[in-house]
Every structure is written in C-alpha cells, then in structure tokens.
N, C-alpha and C positions, 0 to 999 in steps of 0.2 A: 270797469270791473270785468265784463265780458272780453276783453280784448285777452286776458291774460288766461282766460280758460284754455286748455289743453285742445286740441282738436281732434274729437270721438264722434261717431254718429251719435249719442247722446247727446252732448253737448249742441251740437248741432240741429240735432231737432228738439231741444231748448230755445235756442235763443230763436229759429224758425216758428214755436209755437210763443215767445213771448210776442215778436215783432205782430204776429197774427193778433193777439190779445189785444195789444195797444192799437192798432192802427185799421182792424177787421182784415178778412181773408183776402184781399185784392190787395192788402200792403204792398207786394214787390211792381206791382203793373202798377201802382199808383206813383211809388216812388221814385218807378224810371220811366214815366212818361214822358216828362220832359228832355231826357238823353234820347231816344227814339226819337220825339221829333229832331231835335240837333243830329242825327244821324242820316235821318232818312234823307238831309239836304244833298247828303254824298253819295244815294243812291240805296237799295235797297238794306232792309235791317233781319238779321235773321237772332231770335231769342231762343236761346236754351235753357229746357227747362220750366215750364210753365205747371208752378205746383198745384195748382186748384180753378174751380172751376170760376168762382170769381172774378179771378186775373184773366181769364179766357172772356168772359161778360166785359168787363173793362176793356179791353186791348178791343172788340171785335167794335162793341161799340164806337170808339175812339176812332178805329183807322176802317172800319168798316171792311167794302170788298178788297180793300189792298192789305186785309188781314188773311193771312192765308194761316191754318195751323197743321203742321203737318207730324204725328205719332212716327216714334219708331219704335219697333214692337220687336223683342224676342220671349219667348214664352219662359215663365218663372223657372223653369227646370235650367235652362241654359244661361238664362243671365245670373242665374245663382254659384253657378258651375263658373262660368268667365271670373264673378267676382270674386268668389274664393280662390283661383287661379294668380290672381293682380299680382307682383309683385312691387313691394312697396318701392320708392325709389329713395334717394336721400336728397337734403336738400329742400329747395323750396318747393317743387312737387311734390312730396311725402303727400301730400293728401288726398293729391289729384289720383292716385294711383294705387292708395291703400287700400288691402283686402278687406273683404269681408265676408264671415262666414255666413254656411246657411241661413242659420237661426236669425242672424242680424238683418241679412237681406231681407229676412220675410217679413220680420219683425218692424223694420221699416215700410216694406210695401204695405204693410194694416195699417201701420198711424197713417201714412200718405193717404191710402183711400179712406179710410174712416175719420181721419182729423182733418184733410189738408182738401177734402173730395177732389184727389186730382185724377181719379177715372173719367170725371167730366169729360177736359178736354180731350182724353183718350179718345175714348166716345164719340166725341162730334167730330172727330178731326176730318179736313177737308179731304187729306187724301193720308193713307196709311204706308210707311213702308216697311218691310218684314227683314230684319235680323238676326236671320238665322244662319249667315254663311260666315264668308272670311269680312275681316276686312274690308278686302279689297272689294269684295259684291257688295260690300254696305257702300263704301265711298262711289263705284258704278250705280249704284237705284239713286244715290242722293245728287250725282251729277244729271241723271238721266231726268229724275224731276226738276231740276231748277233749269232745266233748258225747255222742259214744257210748258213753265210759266213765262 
C-alpha cells in the first residue's frame, strides 16, 4: 500500500513516523545493522543521515570507538535558501533533488527535532563540519577529515 504513495515530505515523514511507531525510534540502526557489519568486511562504512538519537545510542554502542559521528552544519537561513534554490530533476532523481520551500523545510526541521530527537546526534557529534561555503569547501573539510582519522 505504501509503495504506491506519491513521493512528498508528507508522505515521507508518514511512513518515517509509522516505521518509528511499529519498530521504536532506533528502527533504521536496528534494521541495517546487519548490512554494516557485511560492509565494514570491505573496509570502512560511512552512514547518512542518522535521524534520532536512538540510532546514535544503538550504532555507538554496537561499533563502539570505531563509531565515529560526524554533523554537517549549515545554519537554517542558508540551508533553507539552498533548498528552495534545488531544481528538481526528471527521472529517477526527481526526489533526490526536489525543492522545498521555506515553510516545509522548517516545518520538517520541528518534526525531526521534536518527533524524531535528531538534535541528539547533532549535539554529541565527535567532530563537526560547517557548511557554509561552496561545494567545493564542503567536499575539501570532508576530505581533510577522513584523512585525519
């Protein structure tokens, strides 16, 4: 029945808040613990996205000090600005790269912190990197850390 829903931030943080209901707030870190270890056999694993503070308590526990988490941070003004900028693409992308206006983005940043507590992992992260340039300086801070670990 879900498969055939249309793809909206709605919908999406639907079927995000049922899978939470049925399974408690660690559902996604629970679900793919077993592909992470099948992955980490190939070398290290990097996850995107870590919605709640739960899956942060499961993942750290689980993989302990070889759990590293690390924030990227651009302040709500500019990631708001970026996302209403997106243009959509066609195709199977379409979703990867659909806009969204102010209202939505913000609108999602409240369920996420207040439904999903993913300020958590924000919070503790081991090390933070900041988001505020091009591109190109995001992809240099994120090469520049994975060479310090």
């Amino acid at each position: 029945q879900n498969k055939a829903m249309e793809v909206t931030p709605e919908n999406e943080r639907l079927i995000r808040h049922q899978l939470r209901e049925t399974y408690g707030m660690g559902a996604f870190a629970i679900a793919n613990q077993q592909k992470i270890f099948c992955m980490l056999k190939n070398g290290n694993v990097v996850i995107d996205g870590m919605y709640s503070f739960e899956e942060y308590k499961i993942l750290k526990e689980q993989f302990r000090d070889d759990f590293i988490n690390v924030a990227i941070y651009a302040p709500p003004s500019l990631r708001y600005n970026r996302l209403e900028s997106r243009c959509t693409q066609t195709g199977d992308v379409e979703t990867l790269y659909r806009p969204l206006t102010k209202s939505e983005a913000q609108k999602r940043d409240y369920d996420e912190i207040e439904n999903a507590s993913k300020g958590g992992p924000i919070a503790i992260a081991d090390w933070t990197i900041l988001n505020i340039a091009t591109l190109q300086h995001l992809e240099k801070e994120v090469k520049e850390f994975v060479c310090r670990i």
